[in-house]
C-alpha positions in Angstrom: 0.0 0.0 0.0 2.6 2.2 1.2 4.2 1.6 -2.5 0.9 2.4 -4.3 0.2 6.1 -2.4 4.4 6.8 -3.4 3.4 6.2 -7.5 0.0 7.9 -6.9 2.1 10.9 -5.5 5.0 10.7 -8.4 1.9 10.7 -10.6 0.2 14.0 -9.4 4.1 15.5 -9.3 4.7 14.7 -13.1 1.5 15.1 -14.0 1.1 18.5 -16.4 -2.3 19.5 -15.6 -1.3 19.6 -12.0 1.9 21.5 -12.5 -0.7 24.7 -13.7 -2.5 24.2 -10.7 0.5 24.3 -8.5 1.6 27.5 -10.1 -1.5 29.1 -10.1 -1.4 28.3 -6.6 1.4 29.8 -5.9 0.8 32.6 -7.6 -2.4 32.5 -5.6 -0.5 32.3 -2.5 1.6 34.8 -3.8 -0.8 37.5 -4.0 -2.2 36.1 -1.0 1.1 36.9 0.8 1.6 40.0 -1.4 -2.1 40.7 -0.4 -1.8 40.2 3.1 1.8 41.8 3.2 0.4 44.9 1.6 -2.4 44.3 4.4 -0.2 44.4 7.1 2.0 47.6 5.5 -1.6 49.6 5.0 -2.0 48.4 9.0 1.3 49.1 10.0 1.3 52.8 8.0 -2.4 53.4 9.6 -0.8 52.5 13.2 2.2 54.8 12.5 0.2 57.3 11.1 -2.5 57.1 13.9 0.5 57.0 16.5 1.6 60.0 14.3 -1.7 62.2 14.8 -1.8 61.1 18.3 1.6 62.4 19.0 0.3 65.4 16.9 -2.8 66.0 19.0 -0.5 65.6 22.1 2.2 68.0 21.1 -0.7 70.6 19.9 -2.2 70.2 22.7 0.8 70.3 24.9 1.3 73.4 22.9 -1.9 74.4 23.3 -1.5 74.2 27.3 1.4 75.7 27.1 0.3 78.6 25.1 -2.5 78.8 27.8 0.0 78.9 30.5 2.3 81.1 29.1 -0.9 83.8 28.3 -2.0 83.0 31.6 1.3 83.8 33.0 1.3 87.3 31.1 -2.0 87.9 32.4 -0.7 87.2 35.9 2.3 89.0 34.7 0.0 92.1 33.3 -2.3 92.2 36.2 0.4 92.5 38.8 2.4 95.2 36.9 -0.9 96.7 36.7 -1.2 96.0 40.7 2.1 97.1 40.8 1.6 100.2 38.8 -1.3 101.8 40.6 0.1 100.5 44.0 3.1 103.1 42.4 0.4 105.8 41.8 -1.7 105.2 45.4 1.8 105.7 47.1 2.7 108.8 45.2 0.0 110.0 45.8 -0.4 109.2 49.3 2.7 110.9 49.5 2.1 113.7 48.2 -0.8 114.2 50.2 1.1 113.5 52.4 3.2 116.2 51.9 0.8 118.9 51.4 -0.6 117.7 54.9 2.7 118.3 56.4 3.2 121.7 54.4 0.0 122.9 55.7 0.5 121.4 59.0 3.7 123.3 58.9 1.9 126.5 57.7 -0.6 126.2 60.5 2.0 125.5 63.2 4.0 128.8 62.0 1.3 130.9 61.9 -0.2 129.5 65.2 3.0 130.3 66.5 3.9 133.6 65.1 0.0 134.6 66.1 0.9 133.1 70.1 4.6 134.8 69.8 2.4 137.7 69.2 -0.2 137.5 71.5 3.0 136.7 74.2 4.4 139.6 73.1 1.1 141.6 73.8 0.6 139.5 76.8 4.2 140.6 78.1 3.8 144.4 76.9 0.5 145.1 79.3 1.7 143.2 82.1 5.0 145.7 81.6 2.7 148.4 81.8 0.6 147.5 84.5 3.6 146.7 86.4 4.7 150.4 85.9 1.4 151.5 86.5 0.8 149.1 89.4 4.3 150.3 90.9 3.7 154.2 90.1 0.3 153.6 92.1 1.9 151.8 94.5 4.7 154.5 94.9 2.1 157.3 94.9 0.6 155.3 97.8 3.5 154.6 99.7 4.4 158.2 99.4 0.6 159.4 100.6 1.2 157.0 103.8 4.5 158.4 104.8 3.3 162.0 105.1 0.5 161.0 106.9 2.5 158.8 109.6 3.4 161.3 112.0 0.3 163.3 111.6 -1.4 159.9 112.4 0.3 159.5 115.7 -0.9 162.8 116.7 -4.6 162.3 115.4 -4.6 159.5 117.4 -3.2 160.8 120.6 -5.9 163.9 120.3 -8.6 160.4 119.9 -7.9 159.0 122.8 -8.4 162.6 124.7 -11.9 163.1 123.1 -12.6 159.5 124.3 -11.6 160.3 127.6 -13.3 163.3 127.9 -16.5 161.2 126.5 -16.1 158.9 128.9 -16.0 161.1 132.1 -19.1 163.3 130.9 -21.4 161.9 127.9 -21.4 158.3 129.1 -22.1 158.7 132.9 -24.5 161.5 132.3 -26.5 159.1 130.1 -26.6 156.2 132.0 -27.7 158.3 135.0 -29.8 160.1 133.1 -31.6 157.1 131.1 -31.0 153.5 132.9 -33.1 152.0 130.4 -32.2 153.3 127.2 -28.6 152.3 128.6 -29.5 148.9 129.3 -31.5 148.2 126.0 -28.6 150.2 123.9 -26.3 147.4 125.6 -28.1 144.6 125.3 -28.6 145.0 121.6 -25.1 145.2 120.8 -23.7 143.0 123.5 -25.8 140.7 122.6 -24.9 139.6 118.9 -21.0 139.6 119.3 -21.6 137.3 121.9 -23.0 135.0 119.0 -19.6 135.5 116.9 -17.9 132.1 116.2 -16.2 131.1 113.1 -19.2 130.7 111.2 -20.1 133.2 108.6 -23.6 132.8 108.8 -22.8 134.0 112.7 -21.1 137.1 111.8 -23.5 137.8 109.5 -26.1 137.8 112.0 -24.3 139.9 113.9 -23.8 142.2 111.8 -27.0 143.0 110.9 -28.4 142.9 113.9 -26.0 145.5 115.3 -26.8 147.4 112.2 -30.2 147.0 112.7 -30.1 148.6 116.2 -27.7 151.3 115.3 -30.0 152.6 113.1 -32.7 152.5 115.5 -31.0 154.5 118.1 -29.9 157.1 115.7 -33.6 157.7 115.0 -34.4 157.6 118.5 -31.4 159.5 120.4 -28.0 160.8 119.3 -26.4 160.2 122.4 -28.3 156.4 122.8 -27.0 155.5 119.3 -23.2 156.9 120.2 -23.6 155.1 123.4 -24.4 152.2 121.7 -21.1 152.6 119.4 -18.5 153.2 122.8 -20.6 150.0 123.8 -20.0 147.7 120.5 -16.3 148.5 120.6 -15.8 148.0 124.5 -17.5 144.9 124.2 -15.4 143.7 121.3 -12.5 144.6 122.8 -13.1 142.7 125.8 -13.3 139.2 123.8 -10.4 140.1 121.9 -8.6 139.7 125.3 -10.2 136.9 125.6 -10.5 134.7 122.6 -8.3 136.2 120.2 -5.4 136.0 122.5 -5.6 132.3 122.5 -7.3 131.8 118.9 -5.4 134.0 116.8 -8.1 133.7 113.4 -11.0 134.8 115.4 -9.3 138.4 114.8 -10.9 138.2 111.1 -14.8 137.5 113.0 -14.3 140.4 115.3 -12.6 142.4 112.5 -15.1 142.0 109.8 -18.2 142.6 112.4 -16.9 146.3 113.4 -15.9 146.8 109.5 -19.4 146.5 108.4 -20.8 148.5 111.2 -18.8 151.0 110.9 -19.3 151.5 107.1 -22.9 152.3 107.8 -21.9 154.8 110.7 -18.6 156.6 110.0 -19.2 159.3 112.7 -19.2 156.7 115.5 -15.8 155.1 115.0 -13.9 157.8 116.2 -15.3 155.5 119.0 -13.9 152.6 118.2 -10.6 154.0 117.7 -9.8 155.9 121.0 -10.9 153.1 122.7 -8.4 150.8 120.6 -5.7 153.4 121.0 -6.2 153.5 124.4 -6.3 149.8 125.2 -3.3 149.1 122.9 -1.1 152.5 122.1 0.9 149.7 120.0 -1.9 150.4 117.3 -1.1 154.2 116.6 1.7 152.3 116.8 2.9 155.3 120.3 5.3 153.3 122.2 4.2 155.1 125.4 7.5 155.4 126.7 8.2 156.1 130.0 7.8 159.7 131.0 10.2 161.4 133.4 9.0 161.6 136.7 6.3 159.2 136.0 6.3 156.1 137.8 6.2 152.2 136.8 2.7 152.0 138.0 1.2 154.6 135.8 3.3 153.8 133.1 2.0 150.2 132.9 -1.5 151.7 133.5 -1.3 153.4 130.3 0.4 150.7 128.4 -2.7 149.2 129.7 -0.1 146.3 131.3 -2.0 145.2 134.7 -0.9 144.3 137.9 0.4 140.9 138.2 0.2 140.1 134.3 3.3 138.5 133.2 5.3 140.2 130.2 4.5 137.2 127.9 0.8 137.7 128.4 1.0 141.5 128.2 2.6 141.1 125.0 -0.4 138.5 123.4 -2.8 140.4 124.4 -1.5 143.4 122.7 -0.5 141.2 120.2 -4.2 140.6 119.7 -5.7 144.2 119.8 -3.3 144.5 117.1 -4.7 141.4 114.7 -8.1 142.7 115.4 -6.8 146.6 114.2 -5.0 144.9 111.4 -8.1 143.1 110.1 -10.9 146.0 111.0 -8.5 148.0 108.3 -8.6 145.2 105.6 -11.7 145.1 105.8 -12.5 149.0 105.2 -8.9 148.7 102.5 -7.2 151.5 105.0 -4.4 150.0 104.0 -2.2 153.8 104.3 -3.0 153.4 108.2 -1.3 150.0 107.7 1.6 151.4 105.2 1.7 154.4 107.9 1.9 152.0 110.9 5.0 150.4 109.7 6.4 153.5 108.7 6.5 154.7 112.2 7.5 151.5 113.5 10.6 151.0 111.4 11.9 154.5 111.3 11.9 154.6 115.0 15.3 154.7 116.4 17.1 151.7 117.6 17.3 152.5 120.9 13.5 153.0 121.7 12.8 150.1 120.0 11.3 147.1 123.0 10.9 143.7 123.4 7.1 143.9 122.4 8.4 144.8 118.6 8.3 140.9 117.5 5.5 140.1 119.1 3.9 143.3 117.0 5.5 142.6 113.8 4.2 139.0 113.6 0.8 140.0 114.3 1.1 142.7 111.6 2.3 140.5 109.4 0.5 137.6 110.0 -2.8 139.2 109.3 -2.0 142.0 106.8 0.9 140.5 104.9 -0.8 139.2 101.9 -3.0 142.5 101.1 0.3 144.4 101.5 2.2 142.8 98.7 -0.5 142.8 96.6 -1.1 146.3 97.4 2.5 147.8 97.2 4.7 144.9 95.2 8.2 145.5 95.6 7.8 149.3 97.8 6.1 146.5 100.8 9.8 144.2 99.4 11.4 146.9 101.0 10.2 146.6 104.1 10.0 143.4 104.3 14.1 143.6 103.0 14.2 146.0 106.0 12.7 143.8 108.8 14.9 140.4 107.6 17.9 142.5 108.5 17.7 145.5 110.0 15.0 144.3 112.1 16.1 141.0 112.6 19.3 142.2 114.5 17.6 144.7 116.7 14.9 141.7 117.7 17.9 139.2 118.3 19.3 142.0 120.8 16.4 142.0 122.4 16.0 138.4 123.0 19.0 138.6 124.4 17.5 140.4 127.6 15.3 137.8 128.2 15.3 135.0 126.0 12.6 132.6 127.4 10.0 135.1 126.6 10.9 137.3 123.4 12.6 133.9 122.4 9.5 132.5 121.0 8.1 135.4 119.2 11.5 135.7 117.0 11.1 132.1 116.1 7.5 132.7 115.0 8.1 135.9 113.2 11.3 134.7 111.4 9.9 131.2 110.4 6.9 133.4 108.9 9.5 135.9 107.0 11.5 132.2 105.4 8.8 130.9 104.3 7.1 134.0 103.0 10.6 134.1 101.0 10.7 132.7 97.5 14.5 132.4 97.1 17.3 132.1 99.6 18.1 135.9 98.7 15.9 137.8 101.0 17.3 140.9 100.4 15.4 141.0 96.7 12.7 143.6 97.0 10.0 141.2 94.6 11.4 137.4 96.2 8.0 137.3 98.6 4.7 135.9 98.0 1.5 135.5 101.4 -0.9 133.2 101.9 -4.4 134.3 102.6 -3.8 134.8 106.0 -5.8 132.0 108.4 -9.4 133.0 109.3 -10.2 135.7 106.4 -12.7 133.8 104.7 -14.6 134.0 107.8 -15.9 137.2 106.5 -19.0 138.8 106.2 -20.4 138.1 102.3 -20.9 141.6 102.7 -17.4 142.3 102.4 -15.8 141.1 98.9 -13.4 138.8 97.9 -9.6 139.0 98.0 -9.6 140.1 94.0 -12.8 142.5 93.9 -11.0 143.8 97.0 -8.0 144.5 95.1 -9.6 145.9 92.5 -12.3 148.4 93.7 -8.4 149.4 95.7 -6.9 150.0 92.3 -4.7 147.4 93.4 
């Protein structure tokens, strides 16, 4: 068999009709394979051309992105120069409003100041000339006062006569004459100052009450209503020794009380004055020295020193009649009586000067120290120049006599003088300034403050 399919085979091989067939088939399998070649080509040239476009699409649309990017990036780019640029212009012209702020702040500033340079200047040129006028017043006062001194001590030693003399014949014949109108004329002045305290509303009260009753009696009876007067002051004067000895600010109660009497009835306080001369001759101020011939007795009866009284109690309650004075004349702005009163106390000579003159100047000072220098200015310096040295030496003699009592009154006068001076030169006329003095505001409202009192003064 195997032999048969071999010559069956070598029969197709040489057979002609199958050689056609083979070559046909091969050409067929030829164009097959050319076929499918050219196939697999087209395929392969699509793939590379589809791989192409892709890559294509991908690098335009890379390019595309990064065309994007880049525009956004000049955008960015744009905007913040434009940021940038008007940031520029905002600053500029914050700056220069800026500027023009300052320049006009600068503009204002000079012309504030060159209008307050000005109005210093102004300022500074009338307080010159009320210092000149202030000081020619002054001056013209001071002056006035020291021609009147002297003549003063002589008025007043004439007072005290007429008192006297009113004593021993007007005022016994009326209270012999008239018990009653005596008693009632007494009463109603007695009465109220017994009522004075520190309170204002008190002294008010007593004020017009006294004022009330004066002008009653001088409707009724001359002599009643000068009766009345004598009364007022001797009643006064006996609580200065008192109460004013011992509290020293009551002087301003007692003061104020007679001040706005008396200014409703000048003609009586010729009254009040003899009676305060008489008590205290320290007021005129008349050192009542010892006469020749006279003895001790009657020369401490008209110092008005009792018997018994110790020298430091003589010399407060003088000390007292003298704060009461020195605040009665504040009160009325007699301040030449007070210009006068230190005249004649410092120009007296050194060897009549006693151991009372501390004790004096303190109270003086004390009370009428801070109308003074606004008053007089630098012509009340003087003497104030005058009492720190001059003064000073002649009181540290004295103390010397007897230190345990004038002692005291030099301590209290010169602490007063240090700390009334501004600088540790106390020989500068203008280096002192006062305090309201203790007790003045105790005043009647009838009376004005320290200002309007300087002012209706002229001072």
């Amino acid at each position: 068999g195997r032999t048969a399919r071999a010559a069956a085979r070598e029969r197709r091989v040489t057979s002609p009709e199958r050689g056609v067939t083979r070559t046909l088939r091969a050409n067929l399998e030829s164009m097959i394979a050319e076929a499918n070649s050219t196939e697999e080509s087209v395929r392969q040239e699509n793939e590379r051309y589809c791989r192409d476009s892709q890559r294509a699409a991908t690098r335009i649309t890379e390019q595309r992105r990064q065309a994007e990017r880049r525009s956004q990036e000049e955008r960015r780019a744009a905007e913040q120069k434009r940021k940038e640029d008007e940031d520029a212009r905002a600053r500029e012209e914050a700056e220069r409003k800026r500027k023009e702020e300052e320049e006009a702040r600068r503009r204002q500033e000079e012309a504030a100041k060159k209008s307050e340079e000005e109005r210093q200047t102004q300022e500074r040129e009338r307080q010159t000339k009320e210092r000149e006028d202030a000081n020619r017043q002054a001056l013209e006062r001071s002056r006035h006062a020291a021609r009147t001194a002297y003549k003063y001590v002589i008025d007043a030693r004439e007072l005290v006569k007429k008192l006297e003399k009113f004593e021993e014949e007007d005022v016994k014949s009326f209270e012999q004459a008239d018990p009653s109108s005596k008693r009632d004329a007494r009463r109603k002045v007695s009465t109220p100052i017994n009522t004075i305290s520190g309170v204002t509303s008190q002294v008010e009260g007593a004020i017009n009450s006294i004022n009330i009753a004066m002008a009653q009696f001088k409707r009724e009876n001359q002599m009643k209503y000068l009766f009345a007067a004598y009364r007022m002051g001797e009643h006064v004067f006996s609580v200065t020794e008192s109460q004013v000895k011992v509290q020293t600010k009551m002087a301003w109660a007692y003061g104020a009380t007679m001040a706005e009497v008396i200014k409703r009835n000048m003609e009586a306080e010729w009254l009040l004055l003899g009676q305060w001369f008489k008590l205290c001759p320290y007021c005129v101020p008349d050192y009542a020295a010892q006469r020749e011939g006279e003895s001790d007795e009657a020369w401490n009866k008209r110092r008005n020193w009792n018997p018994g009284e110790s020298e430091e109690s003589f010399m407060l309650k003088q000390s007292a009649y003298i704060r009461v004075y020195f605040a009665y004349l504040v009160q009325l702005q007699a301040y030449d009586r007070i210009w006068a009163w230190f005249a004649r106390v410092l120009n007296k000579p050194r060897q009549a000067q006693t151991r009372i003159l501390p004790a004096l100047l303190f109270a003086a000072l004390e009370v009428s120290g801070f109308f003074l220098w606004g008053m007089f200015k630098e012509h009340f310096g003087k003497i104030l120049v005058i009492i720190n040295t001059h003064i000073k030496n002649i009181c540290e003699e004295k103390e010397r006599t007897r230190a345990e009592v004038i002692g005291p009154f030099n301590k209290k006068l010169f602490y007063f003088m240090d700390k009334a001076a501004q600088r540790p030169n106390k020989t500068d006329p203008m280096n002192w300034r006062f305090e309201i003095p203790e007790g003045f505001q105790m005043k009647s409202t009838a009376s004005h403050d320290v200002e309007e009192m300087f002012r209706a003064s002229g001072g």
